[in-house]
N, C-alpha and C positions, 0 to 999 in steps of 0.2 A: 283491740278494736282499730279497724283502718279507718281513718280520717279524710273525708273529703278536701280537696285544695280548699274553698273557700273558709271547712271547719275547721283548717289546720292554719290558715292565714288570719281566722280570728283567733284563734285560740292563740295562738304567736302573739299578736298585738297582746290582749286583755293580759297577756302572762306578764309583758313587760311591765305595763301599767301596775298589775298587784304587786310585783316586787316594789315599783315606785312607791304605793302605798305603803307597803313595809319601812320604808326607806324614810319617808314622811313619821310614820309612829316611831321609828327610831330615833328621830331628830326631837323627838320629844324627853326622850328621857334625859336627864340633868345629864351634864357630860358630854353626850353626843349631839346636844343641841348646838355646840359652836363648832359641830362639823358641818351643818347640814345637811337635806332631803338628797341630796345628789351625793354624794359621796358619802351616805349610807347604804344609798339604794346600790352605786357600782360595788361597796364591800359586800352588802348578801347578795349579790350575781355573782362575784367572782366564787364566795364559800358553795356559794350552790352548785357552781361550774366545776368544785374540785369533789365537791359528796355525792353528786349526785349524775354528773357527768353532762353533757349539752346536747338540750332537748329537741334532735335531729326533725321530730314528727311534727314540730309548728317553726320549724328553722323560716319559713317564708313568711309567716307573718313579726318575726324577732325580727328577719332583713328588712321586714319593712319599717318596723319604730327605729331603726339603727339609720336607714339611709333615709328615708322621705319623710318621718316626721321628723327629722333633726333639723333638714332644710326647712319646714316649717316651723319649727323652733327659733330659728335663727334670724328667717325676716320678721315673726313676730317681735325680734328683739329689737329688731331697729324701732319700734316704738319708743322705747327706751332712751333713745338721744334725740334732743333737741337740739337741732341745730344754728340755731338762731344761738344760740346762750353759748354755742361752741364760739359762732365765727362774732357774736358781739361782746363776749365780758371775757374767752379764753382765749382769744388770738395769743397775747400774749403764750399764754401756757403751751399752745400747741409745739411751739418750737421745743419747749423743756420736753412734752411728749414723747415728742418724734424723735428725740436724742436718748431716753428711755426703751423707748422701740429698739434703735440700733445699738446702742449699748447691749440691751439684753439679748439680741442675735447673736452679732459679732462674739460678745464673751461669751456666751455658750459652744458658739460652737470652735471656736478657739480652743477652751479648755477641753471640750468633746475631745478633740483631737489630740490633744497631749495627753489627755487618760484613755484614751482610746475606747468611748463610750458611744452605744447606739446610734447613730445619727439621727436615724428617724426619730426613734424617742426623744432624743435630745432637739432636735426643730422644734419639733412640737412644743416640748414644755418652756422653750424658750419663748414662740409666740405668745402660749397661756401668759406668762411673768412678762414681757414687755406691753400685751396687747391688753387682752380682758378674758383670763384663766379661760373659764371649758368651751366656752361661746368661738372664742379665736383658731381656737383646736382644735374645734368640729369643723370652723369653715376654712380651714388650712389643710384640716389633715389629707380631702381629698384630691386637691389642689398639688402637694407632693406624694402624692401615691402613698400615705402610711399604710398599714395595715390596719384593721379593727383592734385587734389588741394592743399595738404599741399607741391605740389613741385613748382605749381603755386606761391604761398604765398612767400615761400622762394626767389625764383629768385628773386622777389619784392620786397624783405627786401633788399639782396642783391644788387641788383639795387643803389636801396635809399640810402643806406647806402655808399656803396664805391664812389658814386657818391660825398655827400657832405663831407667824408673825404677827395677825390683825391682833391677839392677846396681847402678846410680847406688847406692841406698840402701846396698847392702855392701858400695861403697867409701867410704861415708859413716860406715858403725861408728865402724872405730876411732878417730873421730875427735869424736865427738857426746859430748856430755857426759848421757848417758840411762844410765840401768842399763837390766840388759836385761828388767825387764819394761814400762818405761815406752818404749824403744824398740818392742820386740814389739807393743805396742800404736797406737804410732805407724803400722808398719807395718800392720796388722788395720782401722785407718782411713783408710788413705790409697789403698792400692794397689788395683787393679782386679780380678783373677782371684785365686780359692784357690792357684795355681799361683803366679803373682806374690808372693804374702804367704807359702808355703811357701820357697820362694826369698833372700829378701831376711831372712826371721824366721830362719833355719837360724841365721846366725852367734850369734846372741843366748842359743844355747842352748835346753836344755830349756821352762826356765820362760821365756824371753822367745817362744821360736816358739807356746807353749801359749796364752799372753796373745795375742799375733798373727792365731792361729788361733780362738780365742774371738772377739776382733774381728770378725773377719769374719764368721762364724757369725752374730752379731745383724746384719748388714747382709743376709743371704741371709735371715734371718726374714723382716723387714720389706719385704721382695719378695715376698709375697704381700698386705700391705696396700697397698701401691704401687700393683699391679695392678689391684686392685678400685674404686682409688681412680681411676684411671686409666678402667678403666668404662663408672662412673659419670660422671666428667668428656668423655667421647669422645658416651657418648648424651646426655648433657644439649647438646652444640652439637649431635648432629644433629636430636635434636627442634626447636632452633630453626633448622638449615638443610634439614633434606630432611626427607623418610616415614619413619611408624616403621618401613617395612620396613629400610630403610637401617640400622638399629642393629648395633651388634655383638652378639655372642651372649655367651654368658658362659664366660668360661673355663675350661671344666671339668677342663682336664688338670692347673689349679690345685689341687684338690678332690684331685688322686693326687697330686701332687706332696706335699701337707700331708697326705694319708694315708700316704705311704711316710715321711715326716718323724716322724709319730706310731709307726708298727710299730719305723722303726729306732731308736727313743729306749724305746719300754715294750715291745716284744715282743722285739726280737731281742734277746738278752743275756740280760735277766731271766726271760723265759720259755722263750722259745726256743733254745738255744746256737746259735752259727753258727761254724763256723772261722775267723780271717783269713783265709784263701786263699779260700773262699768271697767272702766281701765286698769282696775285692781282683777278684775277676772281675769281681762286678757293675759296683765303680769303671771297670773298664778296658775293660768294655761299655760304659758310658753314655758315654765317653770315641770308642769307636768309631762308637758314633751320633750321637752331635753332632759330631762331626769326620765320618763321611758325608753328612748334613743340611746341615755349610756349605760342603763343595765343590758341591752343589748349589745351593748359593746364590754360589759363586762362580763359575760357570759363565753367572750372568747378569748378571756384570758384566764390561764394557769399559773399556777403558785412555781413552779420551775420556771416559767418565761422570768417574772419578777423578780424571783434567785439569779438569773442565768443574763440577762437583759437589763433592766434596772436599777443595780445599786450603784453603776458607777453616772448614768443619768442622772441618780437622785442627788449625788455627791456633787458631780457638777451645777443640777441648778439650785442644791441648796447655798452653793458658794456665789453663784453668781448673783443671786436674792441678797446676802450680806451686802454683797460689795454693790449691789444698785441701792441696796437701803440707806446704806452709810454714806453715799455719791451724791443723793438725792437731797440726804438732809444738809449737806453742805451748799447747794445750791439753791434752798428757798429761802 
């Protein structure tokens, strides 16, 4: 049966969404629940993409959850940072941040280079571990021209990773010699995803997961100078290698993302009231759209590209994750 554009651009969307639902019931089972809904839902895209092959006849509504709802994904996220609690209780921290930031660039792509691993892949999963895992990597990825699949790839790593360190870290409690706000802290600079550092920050209590949570918060700031900075740094080589048409555009969904970052720090609350349940929706929308966005982006990856492309990425940011874990906690 031929599909009309419009029945083949729905059916694209709603396909991503049910895989996300699957993705969601997976995250339920014991086990896969400290994977989570998103890096369940990219693993059955990806098995689906290698059994069943990629499903050419609603390809334009998949492009659409992969490119336009990601971007709104993303400035729903700036809900998510308050900026007031950044520039008045983290100032301090911002500076440990942004030294986290470049640490975790720089040594990736250092080590990238002496193993001589993916670059693209490796940007990517470098911004995920310095900035704030899948969130940073969707609004990077098209900033340096990745592919769809090596952004797939990355979330994954990402995923995997901040997963069994957020563990690791709370079997590491009770046994670290930190109080818990200097732990809290440890974690809010070390670990990859809000989800990871909500995780790992729980045991530490009130005040240590608050400190945690503040951490990370100045790392998601500075994700919007990153980006610009990034740019800037993307068209200045191509002016020296290709036409200005060739440049990237500018990332405007940045411009919403730091406008919904502004309303939810001085309007919602102080002017506005909004309920919890309210703002709990929105969290658990923008959750359904970034987790629809990257089974579309898991759909164009294959199990050869992750043989062939990925292991020595994986090698390098799992080493570069030690050595910021171990850097970090010297520093709080």
């Amino acid at each position: 049966m031929t599909l009309s554009s419009k029945q083949a651009w729905l059916s694209g969307v709603l396909f991503t969404f049910f895989i996300a639902l699957l993705g969601y019931l997976l995250a339920l089972v014991p086990g896969f629940d400290r994977v989570g809904q998103l890096a369940g839902a990219i693993v059955l895209a990806v098995f689906y993409r290698q059994i069943f092959g990629y499903p050419d006849k609603i390809r334009s509504g998949i492009t659409f959850s992969t490119k336009r709802l990601l971007r709104v994904a993303i400035v729903l996220y700036g809900l998510k940072l308050n900026i007031e609690i950044v520039l008045n209780d983290g100032l301090g921290l911002l500076a440990r941040d942004a030294a986290v930031i470049i640490f975790a660039i720089f040594a990736t792509i250092w080590l990238a280079k002496k193993l001589r691993a993916d670059r693209s892949i490796s940007m990517l999963v470098a911004v995920g571990t310095g900035v704030c895992g899948a969130a940073a990597i969707a609004a990077v990825a098209p900033i340096i021209r990745a592919k769809e699949r090596d952004t797939a790839i990355a979330v994954g790593m990402i995923a995997l990773l901040g997963t069994i360190f957020a563990l690791a870290y709370t079997l590491l409690r009770p046994i670290l010699p930190l109080d818990d706000v200097q732990y809290g802290m440890w974690v809010g600079l070390s670990l990859h995803e809000i989800a990871h550092v909500a995780l790992a920050g729980e045991p530490a209590g009130e005040e240590g997961l608050a400190m945690a949570l503040l951490a990370k918060l100045g790392r998601v700031f500075l994700l919007i100078p990153l980006c610009l900075i990034l740019v800037y740094w993307v068209n200045r080589k191509t002016e020296a290698s290709e036409s200005a048409e060739a440049k990237i555009a500018f990332p405007w969904f940045l411009v919403g993302f730091l406008l919904l970052s502004v309303i939810g720090t001085y309007v919602i609350g102080p002017v506005i009231p909004m309920s919890d349940q309210v703002l709990d929706f929105i969290s658990d929308l923008t959750t359904w759209l970034l987790t629809a966005a990257m089974v579309g982006l898991g759909l164009n990856v294959s199990l050869e590209d992750i043989r062939d492309r990925a292991m020595k990425p994986f090698l390098v940011i799992l080493t570069v994750s030690i050595l910021l874990s171990v850097w970090t906690y010297f520093i709080v």
